[in-house]
N, C-alpha and C positions, 0 to 999 in steps of 0.2 A: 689559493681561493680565499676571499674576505669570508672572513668569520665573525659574529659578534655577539657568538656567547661566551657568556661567562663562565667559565668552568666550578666557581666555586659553589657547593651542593651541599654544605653543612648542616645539619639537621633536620636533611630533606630525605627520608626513604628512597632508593635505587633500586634500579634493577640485580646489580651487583650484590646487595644487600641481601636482594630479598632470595638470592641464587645459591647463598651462603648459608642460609635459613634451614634447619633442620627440620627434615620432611614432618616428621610430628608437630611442628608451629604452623604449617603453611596453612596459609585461607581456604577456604573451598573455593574452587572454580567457579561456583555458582557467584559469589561474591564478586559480581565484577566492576564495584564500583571504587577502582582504587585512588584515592586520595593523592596527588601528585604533593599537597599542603598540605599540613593540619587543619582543620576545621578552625581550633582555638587560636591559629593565627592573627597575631597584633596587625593588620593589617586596615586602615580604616577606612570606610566603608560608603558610600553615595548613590545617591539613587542614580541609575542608570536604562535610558531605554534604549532595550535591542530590539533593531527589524531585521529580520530574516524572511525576504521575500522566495526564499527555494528553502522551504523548513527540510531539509533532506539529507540521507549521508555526510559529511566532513562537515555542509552547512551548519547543519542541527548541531553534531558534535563536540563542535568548538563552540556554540553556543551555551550549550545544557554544560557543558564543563566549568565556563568563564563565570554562569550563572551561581555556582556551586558552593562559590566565594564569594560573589556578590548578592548582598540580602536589600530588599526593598527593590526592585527592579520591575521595569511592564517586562511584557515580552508580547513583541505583535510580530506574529507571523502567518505566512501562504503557505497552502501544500505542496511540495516540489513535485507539482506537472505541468507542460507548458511550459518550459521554458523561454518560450522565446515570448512569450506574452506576459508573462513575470519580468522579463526585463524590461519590454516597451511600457507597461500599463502601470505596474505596483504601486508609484507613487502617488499616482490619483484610488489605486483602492486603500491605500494601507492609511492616505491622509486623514480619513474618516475614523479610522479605527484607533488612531494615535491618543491618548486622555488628555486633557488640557496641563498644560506645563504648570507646573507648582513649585516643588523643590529641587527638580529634576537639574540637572548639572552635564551629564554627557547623552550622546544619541552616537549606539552602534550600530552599524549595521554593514551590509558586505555589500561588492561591489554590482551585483545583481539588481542595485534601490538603483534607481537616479536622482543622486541625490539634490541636484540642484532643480529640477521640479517640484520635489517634495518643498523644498524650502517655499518657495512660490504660491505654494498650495495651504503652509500652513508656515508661517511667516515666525510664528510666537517661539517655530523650533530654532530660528536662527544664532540666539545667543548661549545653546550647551556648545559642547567644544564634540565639535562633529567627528566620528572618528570613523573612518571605511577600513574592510580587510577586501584584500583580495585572495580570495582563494585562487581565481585564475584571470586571466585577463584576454578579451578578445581583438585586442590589435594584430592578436600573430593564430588567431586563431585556426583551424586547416577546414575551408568549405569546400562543397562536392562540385560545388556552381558560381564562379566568378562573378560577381554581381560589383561591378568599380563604384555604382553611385549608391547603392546601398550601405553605409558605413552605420549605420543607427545605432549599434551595440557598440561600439567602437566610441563612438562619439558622445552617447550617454556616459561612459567610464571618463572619457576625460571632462569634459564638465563638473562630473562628479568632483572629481578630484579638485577643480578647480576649486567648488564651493566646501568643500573638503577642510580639518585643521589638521588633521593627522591622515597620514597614509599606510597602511600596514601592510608587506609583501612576505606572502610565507614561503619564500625562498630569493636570494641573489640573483639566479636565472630571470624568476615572476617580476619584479623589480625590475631591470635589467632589457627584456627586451618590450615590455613595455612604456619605459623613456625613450629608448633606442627606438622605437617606429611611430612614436609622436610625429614626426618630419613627414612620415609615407601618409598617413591621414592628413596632415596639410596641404598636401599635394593633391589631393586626389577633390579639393575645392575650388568650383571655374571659375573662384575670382577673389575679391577679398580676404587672401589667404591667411591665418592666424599666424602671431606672428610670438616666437618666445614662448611657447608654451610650455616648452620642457623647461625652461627657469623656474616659470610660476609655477610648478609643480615638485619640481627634485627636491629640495629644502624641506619637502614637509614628508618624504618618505623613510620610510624605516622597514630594516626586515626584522621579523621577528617568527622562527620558526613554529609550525602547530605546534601545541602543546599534547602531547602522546599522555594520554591516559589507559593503563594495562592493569588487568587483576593481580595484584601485587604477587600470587602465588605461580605466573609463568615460568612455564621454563621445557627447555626441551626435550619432551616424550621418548618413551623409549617407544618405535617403532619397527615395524617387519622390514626388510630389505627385500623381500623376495617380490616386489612387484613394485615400481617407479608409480610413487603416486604426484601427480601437478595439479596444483590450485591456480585459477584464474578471478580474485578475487573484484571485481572491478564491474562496475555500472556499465549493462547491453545496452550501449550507446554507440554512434559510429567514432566519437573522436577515439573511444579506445581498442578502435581494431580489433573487434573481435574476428573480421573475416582470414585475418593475417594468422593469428593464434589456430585458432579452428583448421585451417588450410594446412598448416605444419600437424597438426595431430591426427586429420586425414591420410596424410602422406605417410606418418609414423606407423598408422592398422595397417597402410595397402603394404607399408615394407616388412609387415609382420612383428612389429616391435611391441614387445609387453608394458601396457599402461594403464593408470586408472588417474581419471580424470573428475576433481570437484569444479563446476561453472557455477561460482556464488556472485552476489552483487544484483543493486537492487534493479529491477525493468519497470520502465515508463509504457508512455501509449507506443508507443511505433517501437516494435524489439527485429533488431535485424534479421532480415532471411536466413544465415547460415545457422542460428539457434537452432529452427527446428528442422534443418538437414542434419547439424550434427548430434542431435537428439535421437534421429532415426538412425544413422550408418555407424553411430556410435556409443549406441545402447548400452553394449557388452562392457563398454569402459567407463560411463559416465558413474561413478559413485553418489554425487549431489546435484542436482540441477534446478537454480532458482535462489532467491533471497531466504538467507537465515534471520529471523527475528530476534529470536534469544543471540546473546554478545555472547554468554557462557558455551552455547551449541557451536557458535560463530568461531569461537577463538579453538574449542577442541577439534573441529574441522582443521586448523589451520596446523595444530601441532600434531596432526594426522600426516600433513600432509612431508614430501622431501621434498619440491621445487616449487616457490610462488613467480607466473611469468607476466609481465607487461609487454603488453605491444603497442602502446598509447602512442597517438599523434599530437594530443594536447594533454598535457601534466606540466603542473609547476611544484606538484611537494609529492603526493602521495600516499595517503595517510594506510590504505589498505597492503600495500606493499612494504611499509615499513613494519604495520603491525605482523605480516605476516612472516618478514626477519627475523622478529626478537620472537617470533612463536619459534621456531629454529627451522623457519623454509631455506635453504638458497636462493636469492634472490636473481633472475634473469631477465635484464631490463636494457633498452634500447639504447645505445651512445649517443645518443641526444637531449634534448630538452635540458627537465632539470636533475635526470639521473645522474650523471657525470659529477654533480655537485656535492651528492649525496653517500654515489654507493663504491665500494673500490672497484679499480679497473677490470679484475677479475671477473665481476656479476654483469660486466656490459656487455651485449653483443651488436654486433657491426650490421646483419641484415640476418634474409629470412632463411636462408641457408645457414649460416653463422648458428642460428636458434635451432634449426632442427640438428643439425651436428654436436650440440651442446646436445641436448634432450635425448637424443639418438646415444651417446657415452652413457648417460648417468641411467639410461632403459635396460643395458649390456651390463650394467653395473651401478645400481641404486645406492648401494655403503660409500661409494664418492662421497658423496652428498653429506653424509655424515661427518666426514676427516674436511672436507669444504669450510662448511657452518663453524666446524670448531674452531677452526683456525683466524674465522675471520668474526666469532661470535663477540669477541670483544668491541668492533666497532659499533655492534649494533647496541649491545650494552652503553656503551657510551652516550650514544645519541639519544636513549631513553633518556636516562640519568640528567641528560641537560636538559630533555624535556621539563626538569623540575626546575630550574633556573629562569629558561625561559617562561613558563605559567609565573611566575614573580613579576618578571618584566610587565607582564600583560597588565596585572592585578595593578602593580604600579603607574599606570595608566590612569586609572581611573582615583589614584589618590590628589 
């Protein structure tokens, strides 16, 4: 698999570090603003504006972090509701709210902007050095309703990119199959079909993994074995399958199987039907149910918890699943997308059988879970650890 971090993390705090840390040094929990940098970092410094048209989960996250290191910065941002009207619209509300360019040098923003309207709209942005992230991309996205001539979301990202100087993909998969279905969007044009677009585009892209930010004091809880607790941390949205998960822990009560169950992650206007079925039929097991605010409440949830599971039909990185790795979940995630990329073969599973059969062992026997996490605790350490390498890369962006 392409890789391209750097491993080297000199004078950067780790997770490993901070694992090593005798319990009398450790931060409080509460304290979850952990520094992936030093503050005093020689690193120098330009005004930069970010738009975050979905101010929201990983949105916001990677913003308010990047922010953290960069001083003199706007920041114009949407509520993340609506989505689908934050993508068609943003550029004509956000055009107004932008301040007139002075010293300004770069314009972030994620793929949610269209970017090449906004320029249109306010012309004076054209000369920072434009930089987009995708957190996800919707060429390959999964709809409930085949609509062939509707492509609008699809079609705004690559324009974007066109008018674009840098392209940021937070994973190989994210990257990857969105060049690779540039081709099925030109196709699906009655005429004048675009031609090259994946040239004009590839050159200017880059992966550069999120940057994990974690309370420097994590580390894996001592917990009770005597009842299989799963966390489901992930936004009550349809692309991430909540009917799929819920359906398997249905099935787990009716076989009588011992479980307690946190449903975190934040809800929009329209939250799926099987919420609040499995609100009612599974009262007795639900532990948490809804968004946690506080990050400190958030993260001790998570190192409550033995199993974090995804059942996503659209992921490209993951940032709640990984955070809930290095909290010391096992992680049980789909052999597709961008899992594969990410997590060893072991935490993949094939379908929805495959998952209750997994969940079903570890319910008979919860201390699995424990000899699991250790064994493979080192990778997830790892990929924090680089998380400080790659927050560099970023930083260096903007030098």
């Amino acid at each position: 698999m392409e890789n391209t971090r750097n491993k080297s993390t000199r004078n950067i705090k780790t997770l490993c570090d901070i694992l090593d840390t005798p319990s009398g040094t450790q931060n409080s929990l509460d304290e979850v603003e952990g520094d992936l940098v030093s503050k005093n970092s020689n690193i120098e410094r330009y005004e930069v504006i970010f738009i975050e048209p979905f101010y929201g989960g990983s949105h916001k996250q990677l913003i308010d972090i990047l922010r953290k290191y960069i001083s003199n910065s706007h920041l114009i941002t949407l509520t993340p509701k609506k989505w689908h009207w934050r993508a068609r619209c943003s550029s004509l509300i956000v055009s107004s709210m932008i301040p007139e360019v002075t010293t300004e040098k770069f314009l972030f923003c994620s793929s949610v902007l269209s970017l090449a309207e906004l320029l249109g709209l306010r012309p004076d942005l054209f000369p920072l050095k434009k930089i987009i992230y995708f957190h996800e991309n919707q060429l390959v996205y999964p709809i409930r309703e085949i609509k062939a001539r509707d492509i609008q979301y699809a079609y705004n990202q690559i324009t974007t990119c066109l008018a674009a100087d840098l392209i940021l993909f937070n994973s190989h998969y994210n990257k990857n199959s969105f060049l690779d279905n540039l081709k099925n969007i030109s196709k699906i044009f009655p005429d004048y079909k675009p031609k090259n677009i994946k040239e004009k585009i590839d050159f200017k892209c880059q992966v550069l993994y999120f940057p994990l930010e974690l309370p420097l004091c994590l580390k894996k809880s001592e917990i009770s074995h005597s009842v299989l607790r799963i966390v489901w941390p992930h936004r009550w949205e349809f692309d991430k399958d909540p009917e799929t998960f819920l359906e398997v822990l249905l099935r787990m009560k009716s076989d009588g199987l011992n479980f307690q169950v946190a449903l975190l992650g934040e809800t929009f206007t329209d939250v799926p039907e099987i919420f609040m079925r499995a609100k009612d039929v599974l009262k007795d097991e639900i532990i948490n149910y809804g968004f946690v605010e506080k990050k400190a409440d958030y993260y001790k949830i998570l190192q409550s918890c033995h199993v974090a599971v995804s059942t996503a039909k659209h992921e490209f990185f993951g940032v709640s699943m990984l955070e809930a790795s290095v909290c010391g979940c096992v992680p049980l995630v789909p052999n597709r997308l961008v899992y594969p990329e990410i997590y060893p073969k072991e935490f993949l599973y094939e379908d929805e059988i495959d998952l209750y059969l997994r969940l079903k062992e570890y319910c008979i026997n919860p201390k699995l879970t424990e000899s699991q996490w250790k064994i493979n605790s080192k990778h997830f350490r790892n990929f924090f650890d680089n998380s400080s390498s790659d927050l560099l890369k970023y930083l260096e962006i903007f030098k």
